[in-house]
Every structure is written in structure tokens, then in C-alpha cells.
N, CA, C and O of each residue as an XYZ file, in Angstrom:
260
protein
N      10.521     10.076     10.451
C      10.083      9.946      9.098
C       8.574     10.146      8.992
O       8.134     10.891      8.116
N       7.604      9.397     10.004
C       6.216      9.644      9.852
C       6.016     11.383      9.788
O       5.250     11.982      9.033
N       7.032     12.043     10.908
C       6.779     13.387     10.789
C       6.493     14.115      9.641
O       5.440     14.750      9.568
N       7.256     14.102      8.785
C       7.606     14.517      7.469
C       6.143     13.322      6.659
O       5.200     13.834      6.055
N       6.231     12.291      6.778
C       5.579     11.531      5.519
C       4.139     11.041      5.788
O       3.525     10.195      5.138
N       3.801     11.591      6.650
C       2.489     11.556      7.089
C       2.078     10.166      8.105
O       1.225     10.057      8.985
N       2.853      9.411      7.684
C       3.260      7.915      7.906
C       4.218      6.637      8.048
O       3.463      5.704      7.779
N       4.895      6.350      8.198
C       5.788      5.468      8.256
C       6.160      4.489      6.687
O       7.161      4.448      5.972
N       4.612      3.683      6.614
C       4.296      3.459      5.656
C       4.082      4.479      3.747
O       4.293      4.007      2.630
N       3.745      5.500      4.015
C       3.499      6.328      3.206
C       5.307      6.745      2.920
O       5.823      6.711      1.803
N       5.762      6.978      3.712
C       6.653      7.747      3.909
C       8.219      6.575      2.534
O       8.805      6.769      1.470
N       8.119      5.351      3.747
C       9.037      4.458      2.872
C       8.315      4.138      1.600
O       9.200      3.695      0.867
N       7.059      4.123      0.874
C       6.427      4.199     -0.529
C       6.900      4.973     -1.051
O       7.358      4.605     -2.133
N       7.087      6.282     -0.741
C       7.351      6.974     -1.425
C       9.579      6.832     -1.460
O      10.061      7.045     -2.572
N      10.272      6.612     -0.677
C      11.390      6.297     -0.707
C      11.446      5.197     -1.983
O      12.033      5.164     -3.065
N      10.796      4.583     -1.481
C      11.131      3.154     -2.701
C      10.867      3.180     -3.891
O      11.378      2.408     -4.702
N       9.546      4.583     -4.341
C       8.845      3.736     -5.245
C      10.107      4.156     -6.415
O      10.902      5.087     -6.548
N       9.811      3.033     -7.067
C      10.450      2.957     -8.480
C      11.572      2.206     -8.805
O      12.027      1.906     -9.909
N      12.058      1.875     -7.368
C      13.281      0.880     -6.937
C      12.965     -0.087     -6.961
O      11.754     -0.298     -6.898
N      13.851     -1.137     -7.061
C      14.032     -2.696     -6.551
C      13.448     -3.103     -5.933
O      13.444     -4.225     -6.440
N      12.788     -3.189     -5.063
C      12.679     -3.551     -3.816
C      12.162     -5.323     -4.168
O      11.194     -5.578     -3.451
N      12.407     -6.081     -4.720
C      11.755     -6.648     -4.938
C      12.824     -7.912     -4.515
O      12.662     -9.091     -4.200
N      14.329     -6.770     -4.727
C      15.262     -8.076     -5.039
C      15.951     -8.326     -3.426
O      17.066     -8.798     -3.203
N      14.826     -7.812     -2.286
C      14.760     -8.290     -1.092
C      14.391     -9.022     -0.378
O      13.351     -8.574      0.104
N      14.595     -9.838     -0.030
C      13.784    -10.835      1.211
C      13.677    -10.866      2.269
O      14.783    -10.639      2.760
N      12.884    -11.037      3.076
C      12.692    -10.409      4.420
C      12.362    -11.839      5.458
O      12.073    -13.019      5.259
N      12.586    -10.986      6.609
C      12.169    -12.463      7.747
C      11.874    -11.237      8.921
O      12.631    -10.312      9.213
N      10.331    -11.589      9.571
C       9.559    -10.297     10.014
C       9.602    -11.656     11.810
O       9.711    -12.877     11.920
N       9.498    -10.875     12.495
C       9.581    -11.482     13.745
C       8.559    -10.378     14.908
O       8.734     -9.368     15.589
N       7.629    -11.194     14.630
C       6.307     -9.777     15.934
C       6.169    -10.525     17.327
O       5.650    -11.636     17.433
N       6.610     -9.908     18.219
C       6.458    -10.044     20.045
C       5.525     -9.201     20.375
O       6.029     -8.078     20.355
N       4.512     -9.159     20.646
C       3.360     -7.918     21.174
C       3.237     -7.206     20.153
O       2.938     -7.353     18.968
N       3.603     -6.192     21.023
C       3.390     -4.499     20.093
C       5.021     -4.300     19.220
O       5.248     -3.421     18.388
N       5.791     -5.131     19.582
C       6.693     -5.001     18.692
C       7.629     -5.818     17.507
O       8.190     -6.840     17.904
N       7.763     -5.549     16.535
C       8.033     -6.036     15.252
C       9.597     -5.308     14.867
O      10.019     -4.152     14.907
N      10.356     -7.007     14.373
C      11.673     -6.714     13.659
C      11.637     -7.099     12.127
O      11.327     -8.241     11.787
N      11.938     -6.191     11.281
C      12.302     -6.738     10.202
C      13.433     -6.698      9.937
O      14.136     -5.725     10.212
N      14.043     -8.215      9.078
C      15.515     -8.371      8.593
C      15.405     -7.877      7.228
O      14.193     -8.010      7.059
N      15.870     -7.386      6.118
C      15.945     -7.235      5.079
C      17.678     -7.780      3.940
O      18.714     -7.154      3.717
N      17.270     -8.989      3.565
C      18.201     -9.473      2.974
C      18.780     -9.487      1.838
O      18.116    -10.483      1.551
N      19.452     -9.305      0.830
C      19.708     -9.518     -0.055
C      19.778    -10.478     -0.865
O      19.523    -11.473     -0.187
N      20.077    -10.962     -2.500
C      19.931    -12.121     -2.059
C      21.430    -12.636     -2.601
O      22.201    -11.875     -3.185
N      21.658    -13.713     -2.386
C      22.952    -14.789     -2.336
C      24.000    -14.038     -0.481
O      25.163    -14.271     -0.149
N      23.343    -13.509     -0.024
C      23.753    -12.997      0.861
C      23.253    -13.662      2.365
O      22.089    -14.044      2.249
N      23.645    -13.841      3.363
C      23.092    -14.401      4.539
C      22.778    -13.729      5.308
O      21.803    -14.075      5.976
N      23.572    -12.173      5.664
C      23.474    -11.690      7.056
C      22.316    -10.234      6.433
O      22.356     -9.786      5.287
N      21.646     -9.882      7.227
C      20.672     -8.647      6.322
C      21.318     -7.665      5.984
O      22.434     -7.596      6.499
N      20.879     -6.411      4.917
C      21.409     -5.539      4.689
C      21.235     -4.525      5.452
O      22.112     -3.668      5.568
N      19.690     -4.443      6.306
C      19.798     -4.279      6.900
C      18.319     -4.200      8.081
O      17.274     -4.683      7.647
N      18.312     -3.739      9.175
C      16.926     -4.640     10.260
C      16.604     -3.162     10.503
O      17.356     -2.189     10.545
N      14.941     -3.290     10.688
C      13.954     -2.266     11.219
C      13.310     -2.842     12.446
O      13.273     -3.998     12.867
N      12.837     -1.769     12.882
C      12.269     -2.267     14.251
C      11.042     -1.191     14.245
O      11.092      0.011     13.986
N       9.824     -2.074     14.645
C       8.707     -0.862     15.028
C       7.992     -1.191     16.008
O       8.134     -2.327     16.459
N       6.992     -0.249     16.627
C       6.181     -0.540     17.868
C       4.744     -0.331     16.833
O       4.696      0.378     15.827
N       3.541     -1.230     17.451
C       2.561     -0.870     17.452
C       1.815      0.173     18.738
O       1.704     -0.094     19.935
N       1.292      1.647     17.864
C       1.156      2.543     18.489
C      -0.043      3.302     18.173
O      -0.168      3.906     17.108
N      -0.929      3.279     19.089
C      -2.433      3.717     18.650
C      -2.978      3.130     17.349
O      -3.614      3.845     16.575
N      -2.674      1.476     17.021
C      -3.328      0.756     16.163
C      -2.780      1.186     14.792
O      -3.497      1.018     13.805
N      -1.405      1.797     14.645
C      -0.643      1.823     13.697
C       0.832      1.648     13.997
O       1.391      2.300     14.878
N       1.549      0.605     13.117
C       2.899      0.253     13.499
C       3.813      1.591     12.734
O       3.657      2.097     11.623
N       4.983      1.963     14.022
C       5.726      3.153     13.393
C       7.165      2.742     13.720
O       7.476      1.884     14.546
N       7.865      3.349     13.089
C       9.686      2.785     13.432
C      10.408      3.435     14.179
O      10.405      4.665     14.140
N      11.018      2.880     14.844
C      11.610      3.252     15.813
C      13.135      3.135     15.752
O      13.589      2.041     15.419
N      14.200      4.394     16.109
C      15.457      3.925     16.035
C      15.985      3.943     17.460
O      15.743      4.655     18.434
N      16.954      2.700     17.195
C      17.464      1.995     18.215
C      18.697      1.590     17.937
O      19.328      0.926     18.758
């Protein structure tokens, strides 16, 4: 995705903008260089769904796994 969006960050802004995103809740979990996000819904328990990224040359990018 950074390929294409210049960024990781840039990239999902532009996916989202104009959407919901609001009616998500999150629970972020960072070990070192690497970071999980849960993304939840809400009245819901289990996430909709989890990201994972590495910090990489002082910018975090996503990684699939």
C-alpha cells in the first residue's frame, strides 16, 4: 500500500476519508519496533479486524502476516 500511497499513513487517509471511522475502537499494543492494532466495532467483542506494523527507518509501515 505505501507503494502506491506514498505512505502507509497517507495511503489509509485517503481509504477512509469520508467514512466512519469513528464508529471504531481500537486497542494498540507496541513491543519494540513492532505494533498491533485491534479494530473493534462497537457492541461487538472480538475485532473486525487487527493490523500489524514494524517500525522502519523511523516510520511505522504494515505488514501482512
Amino acid at each position: 500500500m505505501a507503494v502506491i500511497g506514498g505512505s502507509c499513513e497517507k495511503a489509509f487517509a485517503a481509504i477512509f476519508k469520508g467514512k466512519p471511522t469513528d464508529i471504531f475502537a481500537g486497542d494498540v499494543r507496541v513491543e519494540g519496533t513492532r505494533a498491533e492494532v485491534d479494530l473493534v466495532q462497537p457492541g461487538q467483542s472480538e475485532p473486525a479486524t487487527s493490523l500489524v506494523a514494524t517500525r522502519t527507518g523511523g516510520e511505522w509501515r504494515l505488514i501482512d502476516e
